[in-house]
C-alpha positions as CSV (number, residue, x, y, z in Angstrom):
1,X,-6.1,48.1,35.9
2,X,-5.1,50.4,38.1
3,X,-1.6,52.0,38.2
4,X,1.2,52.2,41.4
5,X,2.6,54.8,42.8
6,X,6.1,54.9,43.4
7,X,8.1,55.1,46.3
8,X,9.1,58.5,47.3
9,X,7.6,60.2,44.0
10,X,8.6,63.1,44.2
11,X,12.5,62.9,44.6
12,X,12.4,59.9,42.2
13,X,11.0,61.6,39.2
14,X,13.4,64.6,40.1
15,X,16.5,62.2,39.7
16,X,14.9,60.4,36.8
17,X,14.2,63.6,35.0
18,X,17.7,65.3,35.5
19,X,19.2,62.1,34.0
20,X,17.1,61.8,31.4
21,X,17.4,65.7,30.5
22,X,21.7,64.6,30.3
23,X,21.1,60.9,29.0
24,X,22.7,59.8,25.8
25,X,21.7,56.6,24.3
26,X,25.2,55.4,22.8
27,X,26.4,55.4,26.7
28,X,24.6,52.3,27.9
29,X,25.1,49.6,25.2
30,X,27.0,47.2,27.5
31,X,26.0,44.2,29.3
32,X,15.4,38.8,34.2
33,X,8.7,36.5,33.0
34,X,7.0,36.5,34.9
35,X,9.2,35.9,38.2
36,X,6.6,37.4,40.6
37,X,3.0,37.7,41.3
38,X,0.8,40.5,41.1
39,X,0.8,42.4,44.2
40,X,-3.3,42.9,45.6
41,X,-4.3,46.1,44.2
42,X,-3.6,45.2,40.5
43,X,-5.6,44.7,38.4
44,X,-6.3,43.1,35.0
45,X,-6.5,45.9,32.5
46,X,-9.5,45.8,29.7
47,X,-8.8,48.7,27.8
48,X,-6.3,51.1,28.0
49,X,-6.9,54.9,26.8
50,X,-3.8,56.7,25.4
51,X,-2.8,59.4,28.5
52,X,-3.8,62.7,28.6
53,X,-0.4,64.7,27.8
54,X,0.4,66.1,31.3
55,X,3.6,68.4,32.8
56,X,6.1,65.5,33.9
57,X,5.1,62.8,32.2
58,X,8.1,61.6,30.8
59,X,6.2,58.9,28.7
60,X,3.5,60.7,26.7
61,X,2.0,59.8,25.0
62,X,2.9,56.7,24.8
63,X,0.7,53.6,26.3
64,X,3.5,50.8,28.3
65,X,3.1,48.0,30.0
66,X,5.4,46.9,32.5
67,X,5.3,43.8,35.3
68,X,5.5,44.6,38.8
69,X,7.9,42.6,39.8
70,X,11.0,42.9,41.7
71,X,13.4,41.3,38.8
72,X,11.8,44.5,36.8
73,X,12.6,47.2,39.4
74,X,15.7,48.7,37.9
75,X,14.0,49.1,34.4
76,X,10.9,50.7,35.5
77,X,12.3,53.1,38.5
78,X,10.5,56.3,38.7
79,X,8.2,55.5,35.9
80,X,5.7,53.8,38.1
81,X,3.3,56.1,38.0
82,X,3.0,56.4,34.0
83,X,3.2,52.5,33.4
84,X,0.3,50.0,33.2
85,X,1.0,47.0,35.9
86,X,-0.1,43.3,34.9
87,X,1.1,39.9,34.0
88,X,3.5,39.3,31.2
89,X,0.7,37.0,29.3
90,X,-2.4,40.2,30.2
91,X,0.5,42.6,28.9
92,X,0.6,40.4,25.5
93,X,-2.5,40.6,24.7
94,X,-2.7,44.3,24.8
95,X,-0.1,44.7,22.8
96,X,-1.5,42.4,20.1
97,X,-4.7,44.2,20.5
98,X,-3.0,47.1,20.0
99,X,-4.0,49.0,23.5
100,X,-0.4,49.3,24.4
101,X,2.8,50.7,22.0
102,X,5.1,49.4,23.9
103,X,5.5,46.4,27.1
104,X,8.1,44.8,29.1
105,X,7.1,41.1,28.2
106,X,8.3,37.8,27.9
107,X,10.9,37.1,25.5
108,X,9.4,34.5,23.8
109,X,6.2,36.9,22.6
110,X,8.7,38.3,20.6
111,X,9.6,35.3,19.2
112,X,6.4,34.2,18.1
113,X,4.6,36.9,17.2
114,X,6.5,39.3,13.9
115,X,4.4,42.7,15.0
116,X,7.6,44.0,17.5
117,X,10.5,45.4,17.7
118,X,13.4,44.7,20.9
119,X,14.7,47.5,22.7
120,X,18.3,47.2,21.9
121,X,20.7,46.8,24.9
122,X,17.9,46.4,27.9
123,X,17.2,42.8,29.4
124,X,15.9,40.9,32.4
125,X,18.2,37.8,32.0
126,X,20.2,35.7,34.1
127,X,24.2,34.3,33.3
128,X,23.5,31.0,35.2
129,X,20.9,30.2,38.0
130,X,18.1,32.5,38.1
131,X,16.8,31.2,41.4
132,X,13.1,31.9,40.8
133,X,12.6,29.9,37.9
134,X,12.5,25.9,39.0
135,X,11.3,22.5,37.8
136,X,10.0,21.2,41.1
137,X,10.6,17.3,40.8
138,X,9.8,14.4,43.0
139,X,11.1,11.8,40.7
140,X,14.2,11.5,38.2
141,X,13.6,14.0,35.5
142,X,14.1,10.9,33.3
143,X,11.1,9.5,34.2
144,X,9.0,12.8,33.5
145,X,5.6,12.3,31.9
146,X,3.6,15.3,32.3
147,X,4.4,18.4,34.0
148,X,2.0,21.1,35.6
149,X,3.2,24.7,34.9
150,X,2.4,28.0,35.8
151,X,1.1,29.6,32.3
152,X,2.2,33.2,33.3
153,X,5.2,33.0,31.1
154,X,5.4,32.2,28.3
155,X,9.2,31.9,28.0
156,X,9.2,30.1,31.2
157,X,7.1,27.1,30.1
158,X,8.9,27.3,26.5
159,X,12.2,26.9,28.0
160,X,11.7,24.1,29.8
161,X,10.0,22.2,26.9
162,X,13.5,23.0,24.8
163,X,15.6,21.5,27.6
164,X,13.7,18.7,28.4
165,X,13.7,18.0,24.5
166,X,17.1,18.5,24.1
167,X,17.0,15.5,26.9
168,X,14.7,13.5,24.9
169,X,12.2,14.1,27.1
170,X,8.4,14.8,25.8
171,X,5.9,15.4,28.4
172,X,2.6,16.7,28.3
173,X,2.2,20.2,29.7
174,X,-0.6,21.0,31.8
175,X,-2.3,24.2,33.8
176,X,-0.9,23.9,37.6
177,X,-4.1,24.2,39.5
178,X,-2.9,26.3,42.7
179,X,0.2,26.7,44.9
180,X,-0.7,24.5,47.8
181,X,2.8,23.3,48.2
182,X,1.4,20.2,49.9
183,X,0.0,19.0,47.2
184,X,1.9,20.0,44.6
185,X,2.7,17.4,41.8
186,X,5.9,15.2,40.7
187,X,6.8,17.8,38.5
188,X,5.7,21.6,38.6
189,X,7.4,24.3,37.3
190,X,7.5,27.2,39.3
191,X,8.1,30.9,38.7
192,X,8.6,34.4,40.9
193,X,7.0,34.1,44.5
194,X,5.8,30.8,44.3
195,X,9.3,29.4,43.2
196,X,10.9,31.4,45.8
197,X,8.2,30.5,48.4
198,X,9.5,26.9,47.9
199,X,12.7,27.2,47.3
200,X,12.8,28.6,50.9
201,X,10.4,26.0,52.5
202,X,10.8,22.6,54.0
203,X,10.1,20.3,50.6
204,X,10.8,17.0,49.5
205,X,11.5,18.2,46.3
206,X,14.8,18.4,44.1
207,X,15.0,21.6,41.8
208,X,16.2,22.2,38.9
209,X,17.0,25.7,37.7
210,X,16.5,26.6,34.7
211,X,19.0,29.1,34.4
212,X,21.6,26.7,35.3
213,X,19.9,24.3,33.1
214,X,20.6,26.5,30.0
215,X,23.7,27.8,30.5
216,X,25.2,24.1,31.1
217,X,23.2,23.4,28.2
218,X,24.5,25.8,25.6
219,X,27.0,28.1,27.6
220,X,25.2,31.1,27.0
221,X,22.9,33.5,29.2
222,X,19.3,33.7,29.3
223,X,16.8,36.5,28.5
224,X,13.8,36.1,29.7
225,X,12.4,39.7,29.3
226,X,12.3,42.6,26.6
227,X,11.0,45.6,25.9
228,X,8.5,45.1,23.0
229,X,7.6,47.8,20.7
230,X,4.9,47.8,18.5
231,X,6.2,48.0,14.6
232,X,4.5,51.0,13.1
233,X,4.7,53.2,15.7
234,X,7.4,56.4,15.9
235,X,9.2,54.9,19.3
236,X,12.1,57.0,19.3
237,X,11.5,59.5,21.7
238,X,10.0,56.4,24.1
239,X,13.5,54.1,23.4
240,X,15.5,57.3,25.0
241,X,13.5,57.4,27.6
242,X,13.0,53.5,28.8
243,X,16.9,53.2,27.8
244,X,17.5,55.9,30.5
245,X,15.2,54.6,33.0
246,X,17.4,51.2,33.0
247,X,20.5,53.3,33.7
248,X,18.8,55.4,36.3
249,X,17.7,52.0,38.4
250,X,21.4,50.6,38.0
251,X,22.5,53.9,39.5
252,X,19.8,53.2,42.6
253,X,20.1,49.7,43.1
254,X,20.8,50.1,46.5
255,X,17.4,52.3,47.3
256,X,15.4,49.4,45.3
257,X,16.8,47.3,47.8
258,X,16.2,49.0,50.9
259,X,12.2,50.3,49.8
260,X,11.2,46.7,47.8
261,X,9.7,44.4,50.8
262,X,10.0,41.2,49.2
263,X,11.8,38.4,51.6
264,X,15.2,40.0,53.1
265,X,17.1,42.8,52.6
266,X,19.9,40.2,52.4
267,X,18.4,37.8,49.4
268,X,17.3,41.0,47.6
269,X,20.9,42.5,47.4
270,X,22.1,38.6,46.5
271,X,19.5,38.5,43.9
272,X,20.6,41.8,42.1
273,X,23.9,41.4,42.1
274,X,24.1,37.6,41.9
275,X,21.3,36.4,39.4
276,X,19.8,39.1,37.7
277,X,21.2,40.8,35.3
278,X,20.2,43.7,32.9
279,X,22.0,44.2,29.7
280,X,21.5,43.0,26.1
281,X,24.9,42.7,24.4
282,X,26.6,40.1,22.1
283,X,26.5,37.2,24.2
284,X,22.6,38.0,25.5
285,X,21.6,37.9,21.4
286,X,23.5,34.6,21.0
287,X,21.4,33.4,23.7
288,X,18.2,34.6,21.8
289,X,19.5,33.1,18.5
290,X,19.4,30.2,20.2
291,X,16.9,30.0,21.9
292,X,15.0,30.5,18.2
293,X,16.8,27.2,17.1
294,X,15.4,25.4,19.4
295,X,11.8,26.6,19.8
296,X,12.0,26.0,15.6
297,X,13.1,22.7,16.5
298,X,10.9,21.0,19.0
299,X,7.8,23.1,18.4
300,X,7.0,23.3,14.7
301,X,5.6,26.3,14.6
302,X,6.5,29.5,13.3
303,X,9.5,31.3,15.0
304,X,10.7,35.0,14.4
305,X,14.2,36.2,14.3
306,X,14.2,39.4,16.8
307,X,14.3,43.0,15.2
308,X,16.7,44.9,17.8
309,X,16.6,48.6,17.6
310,X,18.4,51.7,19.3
């Protein structure tokens, strides 16, 4: 896997470090999957060597993961060049295999695995529609039998199954094949670039978002995204640091904007300050709670109430 070098290094990590240097934790506790593809250049990772302690790296020696995607921007801004770059389910894995101490995954690895701990107060959520996460449906969602889903996220694909079964609904869940949006089935469910890709395109479709769905659902907001920290391992230092970084990108918002490339400068300002959102407060852990009700109640397996830490 190889790892991405920021925009404009050098004055980023300059910023970043000054804040950091006159950060305190307690100031950010106020009030997001994968939503994107891998850019070309990324790769999967095998195994991952702890770094080499060297001047300005602010996260020795620490191993993270992050997804480089545009939803996860703000939380990783001027880290780029110290994280590990891959997809939310890759990043899992190498957490659970112990190769990484800390990753910004999806929520629901959290939830069904009890080796983590939650960065307290950081979040890639939404309040309401999300945008770029979409059941993609031909026919009435009543008359759903199987749907074809993009395995990337976890969360993603678990969410769905809870609102559909809140509905009654019990399909059976299969692998999408590919992206080719002329073929694409009755029901897909698509995530990041894909979902965007279509959401923009001339389709026959109807959508269905599924941050919309959830809030209408239970009236609460969504996380998709956490930091994860491996239990057992002394994260302090690293929680200061990723906790910063988050306020850091809130602060630059406007340069993430202007330097990301993704569709327009126009939907990318929308997107931030319309359905994105970053913080994990009250009502973000009443979504979680809930979220575990559910997944306990229409999957049957075991799921873990999350462990929150400053």
């Amino acid at each position: 896997m190889k790892k991405a070098k920021p925009r404009n290094y050098t004055t980023t990590l300059t910023v970043i470090k000054s804040s950091f240097s006159n950060f305190e934790t307690s100031s950010i506790m106020g009030d997001q999957v994968a939503l994107f593809h891998i850019p070309a250049g990324i790769q999967e990772a095998k195994e991952i060597p702890h770094t080499e302690d060297q001047q300005g790296n602010l996260l020795t020696p620490f191993r993270v993961g992050a997804v480089h995607y545009l939803n996860a921007a703000p939380l990783t801004y001027g880290l780029e060049d110290e994280l590990w770059f891959d997809k939310p389910s890759t990043l899992a894995k190498l957490l659970r295999s112990d190769e990484l101490d800390a990753a910004l995954v999806s929520v629901a690895e959290v939830l069904f695995n009890d080796h983590y701990e939650v960065l307290d107060g950081t979040a890639i959520g939404s309040v309401g529609e999300v945008k770029s996460v979409i059941l993609a449906h031909r026919k009435p969602i009543e008359e759903v039998r199987e749907v074809y889903c993009d395995t990337a996220s976890l969360t993603s694909v678990n969410l769905l199954r809870v609102i559909l079964a809140e509905r009654g609904l019990k399909p059976e869940f299969k692998a999408l094949p590919s992206y080719d949006f002329e073929s694409l089935p009755d029901f897909a469910l698509l995530i990041g670039d894909p979902a965007l890709d279509f959401v923009f395109s001339n389709h026959s479709h109807q959508i269905l978002d599924m941050g919309s769905a959830w809030r209408e659902m239970t009236g609460l907001p969504f996380v998709y995204g956490v930091w994860a920290l491996r239990r057992g391992v002394d994260t302090f230092t690293l929680r200061r640091q990723l906790t910063a970084a988050r306020q850091v990108g809130m602060s630059n918002l406007e340069h993430i904007v202007h330097t990301r490339t993704e569709y327009s400068e126009e939907f990318r300002r929308e997107y931030f300050a319309r359905y994105i959102h970053y913080s994990l407060g009250q009502e973000q852990k009443r979504g979680i709670a809930k979220f575990t009700e559910l997944l306990r109640k229409h999957t049957g397996g075991p799921v873990y109430d999350t462990r929150f830490v400053q």
